[in-house]
N, C-alpha and C positions, 0 to 999 in steps of 0.2 A: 547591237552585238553584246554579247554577257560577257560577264569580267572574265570566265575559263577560258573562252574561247578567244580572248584580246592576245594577242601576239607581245612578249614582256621581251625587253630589251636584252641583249646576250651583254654579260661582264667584256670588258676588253682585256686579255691577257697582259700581266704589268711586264715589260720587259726589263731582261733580267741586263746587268751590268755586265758591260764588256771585260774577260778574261787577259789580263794582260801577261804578258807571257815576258820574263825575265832575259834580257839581253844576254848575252855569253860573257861579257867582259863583268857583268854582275856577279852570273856563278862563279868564275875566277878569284873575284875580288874576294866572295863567304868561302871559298875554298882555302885560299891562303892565311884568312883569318882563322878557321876552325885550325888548321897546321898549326897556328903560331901558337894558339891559346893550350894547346893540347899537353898536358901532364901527365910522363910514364907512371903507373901506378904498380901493384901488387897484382897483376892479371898472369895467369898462367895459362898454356894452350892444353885442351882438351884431351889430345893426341895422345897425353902422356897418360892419361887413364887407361883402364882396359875397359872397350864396348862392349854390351851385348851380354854382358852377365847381371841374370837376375836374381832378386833372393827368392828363394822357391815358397820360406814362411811366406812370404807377404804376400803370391800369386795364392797360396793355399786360404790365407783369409780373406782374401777377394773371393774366390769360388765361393767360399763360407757364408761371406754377406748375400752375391748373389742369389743364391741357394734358399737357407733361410731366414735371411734379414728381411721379407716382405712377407712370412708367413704370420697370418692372425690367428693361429692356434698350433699348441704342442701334440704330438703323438697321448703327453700323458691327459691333455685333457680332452680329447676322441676317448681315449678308453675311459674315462669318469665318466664323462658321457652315456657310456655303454652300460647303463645297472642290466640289462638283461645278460649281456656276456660276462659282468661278473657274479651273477645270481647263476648260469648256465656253468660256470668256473666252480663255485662255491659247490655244486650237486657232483658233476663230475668228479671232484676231487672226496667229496665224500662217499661214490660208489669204488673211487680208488682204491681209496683207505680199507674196506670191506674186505675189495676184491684180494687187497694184499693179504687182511688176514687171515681170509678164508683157504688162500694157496699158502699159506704158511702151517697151515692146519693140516692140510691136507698132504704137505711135504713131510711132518711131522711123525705121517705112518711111514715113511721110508728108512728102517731099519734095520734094514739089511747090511752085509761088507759090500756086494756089487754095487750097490744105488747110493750108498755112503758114496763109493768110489767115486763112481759114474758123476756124483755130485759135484766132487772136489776138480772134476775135469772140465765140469761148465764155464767156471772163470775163465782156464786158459781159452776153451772157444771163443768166449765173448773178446776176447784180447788180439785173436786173430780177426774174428770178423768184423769190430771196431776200425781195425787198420785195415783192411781189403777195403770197407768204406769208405771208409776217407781216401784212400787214394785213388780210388775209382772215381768218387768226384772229384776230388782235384783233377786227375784226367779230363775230365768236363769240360769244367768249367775255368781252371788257368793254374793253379789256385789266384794268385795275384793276377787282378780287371782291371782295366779304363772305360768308362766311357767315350761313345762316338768325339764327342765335347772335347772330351778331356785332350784324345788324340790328335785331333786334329789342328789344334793351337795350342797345346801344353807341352805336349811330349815333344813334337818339333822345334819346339823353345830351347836356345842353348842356355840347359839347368842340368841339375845333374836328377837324375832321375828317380835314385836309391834315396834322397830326401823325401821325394812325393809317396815314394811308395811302399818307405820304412814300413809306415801306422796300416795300413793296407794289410799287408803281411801279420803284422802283429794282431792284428782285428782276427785273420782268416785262423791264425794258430791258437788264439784262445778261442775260436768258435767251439775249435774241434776236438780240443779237450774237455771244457763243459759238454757240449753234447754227444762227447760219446764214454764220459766220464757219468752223467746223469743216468743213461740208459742203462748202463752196467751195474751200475750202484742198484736201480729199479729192478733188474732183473734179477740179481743176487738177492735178494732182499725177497722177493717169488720165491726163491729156490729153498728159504728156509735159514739160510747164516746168518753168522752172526753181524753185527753193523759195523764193527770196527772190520772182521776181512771183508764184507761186502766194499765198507770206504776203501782201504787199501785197490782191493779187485780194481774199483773205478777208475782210482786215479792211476793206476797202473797201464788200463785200456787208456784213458785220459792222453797218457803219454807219448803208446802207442799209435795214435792214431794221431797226433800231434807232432810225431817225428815221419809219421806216413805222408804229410801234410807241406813238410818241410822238405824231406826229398822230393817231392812232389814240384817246391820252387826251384828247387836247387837243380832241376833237369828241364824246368821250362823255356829255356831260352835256347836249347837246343830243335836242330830240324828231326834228328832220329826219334822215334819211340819205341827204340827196340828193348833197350835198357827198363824203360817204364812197363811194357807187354811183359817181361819176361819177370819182374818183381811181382806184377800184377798176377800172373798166375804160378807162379808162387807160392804166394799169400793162401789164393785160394787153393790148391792142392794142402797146403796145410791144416786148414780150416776143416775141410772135409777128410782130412787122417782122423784129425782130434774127434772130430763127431762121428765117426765109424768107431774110436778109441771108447767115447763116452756109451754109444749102443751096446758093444763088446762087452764091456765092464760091466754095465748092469744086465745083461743077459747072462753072465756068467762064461762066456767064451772064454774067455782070457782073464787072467788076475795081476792086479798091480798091486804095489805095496804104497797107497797111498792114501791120505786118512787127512780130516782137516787141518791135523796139527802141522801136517807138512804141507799140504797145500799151504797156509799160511805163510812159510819160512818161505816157500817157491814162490809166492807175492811179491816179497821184498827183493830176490834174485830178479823177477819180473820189471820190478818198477827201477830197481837200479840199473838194466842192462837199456830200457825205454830211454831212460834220464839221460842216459851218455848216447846212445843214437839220436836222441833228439837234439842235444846240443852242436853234437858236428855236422849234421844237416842244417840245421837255423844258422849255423856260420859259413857256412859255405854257400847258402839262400842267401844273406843276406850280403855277402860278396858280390854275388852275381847280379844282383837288381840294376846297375847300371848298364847291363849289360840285355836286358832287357828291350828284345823290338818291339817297336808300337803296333803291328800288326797283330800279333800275337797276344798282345793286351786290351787291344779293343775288341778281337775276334770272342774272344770271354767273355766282354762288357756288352756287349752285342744280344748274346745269349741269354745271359742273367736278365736284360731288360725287357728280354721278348717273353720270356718267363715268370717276370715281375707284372707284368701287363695282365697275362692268363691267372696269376694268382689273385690279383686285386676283381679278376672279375668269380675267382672261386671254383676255375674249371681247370682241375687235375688233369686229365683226359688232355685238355689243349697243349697243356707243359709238357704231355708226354709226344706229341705229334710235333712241338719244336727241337724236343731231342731226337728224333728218328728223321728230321729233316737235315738236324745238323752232323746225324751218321752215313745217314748215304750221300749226302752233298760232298762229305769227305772219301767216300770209296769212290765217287766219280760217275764210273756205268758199271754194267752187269747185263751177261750174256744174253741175250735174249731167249726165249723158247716159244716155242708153237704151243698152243693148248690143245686138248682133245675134248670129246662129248656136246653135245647140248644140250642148252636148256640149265637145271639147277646141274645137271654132273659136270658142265663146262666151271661151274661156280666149283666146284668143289677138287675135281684136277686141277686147280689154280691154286688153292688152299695146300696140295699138298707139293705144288713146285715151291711155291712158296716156304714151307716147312724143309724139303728138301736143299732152297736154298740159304737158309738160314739153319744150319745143326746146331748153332748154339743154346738156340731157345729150345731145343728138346734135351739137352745136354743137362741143363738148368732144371726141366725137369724130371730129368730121372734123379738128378741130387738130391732134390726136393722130396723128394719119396723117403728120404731118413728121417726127415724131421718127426714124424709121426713115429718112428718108434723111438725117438728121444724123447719125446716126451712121455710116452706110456712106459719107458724104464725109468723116470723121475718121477711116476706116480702122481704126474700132477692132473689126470682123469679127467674131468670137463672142458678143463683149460687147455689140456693137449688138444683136445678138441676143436675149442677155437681158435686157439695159436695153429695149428694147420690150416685150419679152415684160409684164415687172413694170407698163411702163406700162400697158399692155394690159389688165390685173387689175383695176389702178384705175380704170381710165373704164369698163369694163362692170359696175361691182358694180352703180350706179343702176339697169341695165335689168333687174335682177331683184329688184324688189319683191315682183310678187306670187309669187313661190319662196318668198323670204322671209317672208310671212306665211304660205303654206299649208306649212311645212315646222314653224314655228315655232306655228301654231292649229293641233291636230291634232284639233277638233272641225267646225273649218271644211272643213280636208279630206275629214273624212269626209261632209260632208253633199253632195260632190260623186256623180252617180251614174257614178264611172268609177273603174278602180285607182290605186294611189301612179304608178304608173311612169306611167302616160300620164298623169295631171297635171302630173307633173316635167316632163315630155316636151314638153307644149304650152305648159307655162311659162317653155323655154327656144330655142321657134322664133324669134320676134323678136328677143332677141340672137344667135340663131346668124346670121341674115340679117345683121344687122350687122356681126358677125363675119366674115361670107363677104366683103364689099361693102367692108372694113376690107382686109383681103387682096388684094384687085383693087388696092384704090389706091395699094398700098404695095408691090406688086411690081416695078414698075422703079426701084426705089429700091436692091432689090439686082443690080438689072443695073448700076450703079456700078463695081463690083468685080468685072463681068466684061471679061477681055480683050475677047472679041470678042462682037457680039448673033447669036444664033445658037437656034434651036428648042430646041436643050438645053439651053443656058444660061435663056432664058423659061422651059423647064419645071423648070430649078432654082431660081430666085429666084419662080417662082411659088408651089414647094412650101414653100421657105424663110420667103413670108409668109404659106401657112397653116398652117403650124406655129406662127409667134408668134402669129398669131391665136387659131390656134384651143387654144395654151396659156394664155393669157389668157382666151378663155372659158373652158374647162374649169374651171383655177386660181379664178374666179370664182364658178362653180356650186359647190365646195366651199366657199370662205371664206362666202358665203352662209348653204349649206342646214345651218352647223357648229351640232350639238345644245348646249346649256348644260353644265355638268359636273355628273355624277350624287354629290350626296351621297351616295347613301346606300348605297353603293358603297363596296366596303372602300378605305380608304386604301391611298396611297403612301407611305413615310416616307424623309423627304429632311432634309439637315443644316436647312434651315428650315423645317420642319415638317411635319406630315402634309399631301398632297396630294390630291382626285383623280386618278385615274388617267389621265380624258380633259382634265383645265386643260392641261396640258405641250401633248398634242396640238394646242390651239386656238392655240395661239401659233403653229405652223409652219403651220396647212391656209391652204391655197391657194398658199403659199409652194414647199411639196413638189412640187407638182406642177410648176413652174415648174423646179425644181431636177433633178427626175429625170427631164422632157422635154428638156430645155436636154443635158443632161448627155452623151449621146451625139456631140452637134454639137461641144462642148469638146475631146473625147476624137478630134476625125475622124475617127466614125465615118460610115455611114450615116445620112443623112437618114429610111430610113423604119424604122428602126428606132424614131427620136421618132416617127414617122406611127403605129406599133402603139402604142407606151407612151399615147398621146395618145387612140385608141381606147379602150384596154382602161379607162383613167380616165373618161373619159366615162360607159362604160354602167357604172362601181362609181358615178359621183356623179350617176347620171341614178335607179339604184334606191335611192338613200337610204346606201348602205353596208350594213357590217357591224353592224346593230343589232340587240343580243342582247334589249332588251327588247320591242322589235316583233317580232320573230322568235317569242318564249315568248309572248306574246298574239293571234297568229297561229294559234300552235299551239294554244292553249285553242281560240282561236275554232272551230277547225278539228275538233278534238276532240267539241266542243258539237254542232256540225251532224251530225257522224257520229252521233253517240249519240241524236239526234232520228230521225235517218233510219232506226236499227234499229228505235227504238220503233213508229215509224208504219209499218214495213213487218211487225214481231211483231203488231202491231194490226189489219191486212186479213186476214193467215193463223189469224187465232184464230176456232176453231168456238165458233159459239153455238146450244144444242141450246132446238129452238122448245117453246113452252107447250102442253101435253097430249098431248106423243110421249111411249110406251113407250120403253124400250131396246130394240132390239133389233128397233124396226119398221124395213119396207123405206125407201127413200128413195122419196119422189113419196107415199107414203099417211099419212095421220094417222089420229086415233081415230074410228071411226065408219062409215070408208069399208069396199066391199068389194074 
């Protein structure tokens, strides 16, 4: 037998030592000893503290560590990182710089008393529409968030709450004065003024929109919004006086006595009266922060992170489909209706219950129809241009919902009985109609800028608004129908980090189009030159584009049906020889016959 297979003797387990277990008269005995030895000291009972109160600093630098105490790199060293986004930074800013001087130049022929006027009336606009801004998002999004986290074991913590959520507040009210103090400053500064009123104009909007901000908290803790609705429009009926005010003035309707030396002094009236509304809102915001429910601050925080998600992936389009989810989730239902027609007119009676049941977004666009002769009364000429045009992108994205869902359900699509193309197609007659009807109204806006009224002139300012029209639709149907970014798709590799290849792309669509229609009108060329470019994008964003993986499942599909269609036609030409023929018998006789 070999030594593996030799059977080796088992250990004997060592036995362990018997447990003796102490008598009673023992524990007695250590009982009465420990009594005797025992020395009253300096010990006080617990009772007399107050429980359950935390200091909020200390929970705040807890968050702070977990957060980013385990990060191996800073936001500033991602963007070092990035030499191409600040090489992309560095160009951009120097076609800025251009674009400013060029519309300062071009503001420069505006010498007249209307368009002087007309001018001096822009700041106040920008003052109103700053503040409709901001408290329309405020409306949004809280203005003051928690996170799901935060709520759930922080805010239920007995703390007081207006600790945690001071810096919060103060974060969201200096956002909203640098950014809506930067934009004004930028636009003033287009318009031709001078930098000291443009700075003043800013921070005047700055402030505005900083006490928009501030009422904004100061009524969040409340269940009403009526208060909120009824300031909100408001704001905007004012906004839209001023800029019917500013049309007026430089058309010569109506004359005011107003010149930039007074705009100026009305600056300082401006910013002094922001200063004091914004103070007595920030105190009475920041009274109320403990008074703040957690439901109401997470529901915010909720938002902002579902929308933080969609931006790191660089899809506009998505951020806009979680705000429209978290509008109608808040109206609840809506009546139902029957539809009529078939086929693409069932797609497109849908399209106009749809319109019919939302009047706002046609509302929106009939406003939309001043801006184009605001600007052709400021003489700012190409840029009017494309400053409509962008507007133009915004107010039509609403009217294409259902694009957007059938572009984005592609099981939905299919269970239509018609192809991609005429789906897309019936899905964008309704705003084309808007579009056309957008264009009618806003074509004597560029007869402003003609010497004389004349049938050519009409037929140039007519082409000229559908152009911006119809690059606003167009531009629209892309930012819309833009796919998600394909993981699984080789990467990009960029100083921060590996990309898809189409995230970069979803940053500029709808924007490109605006930019490479617009772009021959810059350069004085032809007008229809943008009329082809403006074509030819239409029918690429009317079939879907250039998609390689529709295209390759096309092809299977396409493939499949052929390879059926040989079987079943190999299938009729196949001889089947009948039951009790010889070989070799004649045809028409079998066996038996003569």
């Amino acid at each position: 037998m070999s030594k593996r297979r030799r059977r080796r003797p088992q250990a004997k387990p060592a036995k362990q030592p018997a447990i003796v277990q102490p008598s009673a008269a023992e524990i007695e005995a250590a009982r009465a000893a420990a009594i005797a030895e025992y020395e009253p000291g300096n010990f006080e009972d617990v009772e007399d503290y107050e429980v359950g109160v935390a200091d909020e600093r200390s929970l705040m630098l807890l968050m702070r560590d977990w957060r980013k105490g385990r990060a191996t790199r800073s936001i500033w060293d991602a963007i070092t990182n990035g030499y191409n986004v600040v090489f992309a930074v560095l160009v951009i800013g120097a076609m800025l710089v251009g674009g400013i001087m060029e519309a300062q130049n071009t503001a420069a022929g505006c010498t007249t008393t209307g368009c002087n006027t007309a001018k001096s009336l822009v700041p106040w606009l920008l003052v109103c529409a700053m503040t409709l801004l901001a408290i329309s998002l405020s409306k949004i999004f809280g203005p003051v968030v928690a996170s799901a986290a935060e709520g759930s074991w922080l805010l239920d913590a007995p703390i007081r709450r207006s600790r945690i959520l001071r810096k919060r507040l103060v974060g969201v009210l200096a956002l909203s004065f640098f950014a809506a103090g930067a934009l004004t400053l930028l636009i003033c500064v287009l318009l031709g003024l001078s930098l000291l009123s443009a700075a003043i104009w800013g921070v005047a909007a700055g402030l505005g929109a900083t006490a928009a901000t501030a009422f904004a908290a100061s009524q969040q803790g409340r269940d009403s919004a009526i208060l909120f609705s009824l300031v909100q429009g408001l704001l905007g009926a004012v906004s839209t006086v001023v800029l019917l005010a500013v049309i007026a003035v430089s058309v010569g309707w109506i004359a005011m006595p107003l010149d930039p030396e007074t705009s100026l002094s009305s600056s300082y009236a401006m910013l002094g009266v922001a200063a004091v509304v914004l103070v007595i809102f920030a105190v009475i915001a920041f009274s109320r922060l403990n008074r703040l429910r957690r439901a109401r601050l997470v529901s915010g925080g909720d938002l902002l992170s579902g929308m933080q998600g969609a931006a790191f992936a660089l899809d506009f389009s998505l951020m806009r489909d979680i705000l429209v989810e978290r509008k109608y989730l808040a109206r609840g239902h809506v009546k139902p209706k029957r539809g009529k027609g078939i086929g693409t007119h069932a797609v497109v009676w849908r399209d106009t219950q749809r319109l019919l049941r939302n009047p706002i977004n046609l509302i929106v666009l009939l406003v939309s129809a001043v801006i184009p002769y605001a600007t052709e009364a400021l003489g700012m000429g190409v840029f009017g241009v494309l400053i409509s045009a962008l507007m133009m992108l915004f107010v039509m994205i609403p009217f294409f919902d259902s694009l957007r869902v059938l572009t984005r359900t592609k099981g939905l699509a299919r269970a239509f009985p018609i192809g991609d193309s005429e789906l897309r197609s019936s899905a964008t007659v309704v705003p084309a109609v808007l579009a056309f009807g957008w264009a009618v109204m806003v074509t004597p806006a560029f007869l402003l800028s003609a010497e004389t009224v004349s049938a050519q002139s009409i037929a140039h300012s007519f082409l000229l608004a559908l152009i911006t029209a119809g690059t606003g639709y167009v531009a629209a149907i892309r930012w819309v129908s833009a796919r998600p970014p394909d993981y699984s798709a080789p990467m990009l590799a960029t100083g921060m980090g590996a990309l898809p290849t189409g995230m970069i792309v979803n940053l500029l669509r709808g924007f490109d189009i605006v930019a490479v229609t617009v772009l021959p009108l810059v350069f004085g060329l032809s007008p229809w030159i943008s009329v082809v470019i403006l074509v030819i994008a239409y029918f690429i964003a009317r079939s879907g584009g250039m998609n390689t993986q529709e295209m390759m499942e096309r092809q299977a599909e396409a493939k499949k049906e052929l390879e059926e269609a040989k079987a079943n036609s190999t299938a009729e030409r196949k001889v089947i020889s009948r039951s009790g023929c010889k070989p070799g018998t004649p045809r028409g006789y079998t066996i038996g016959e003569k």
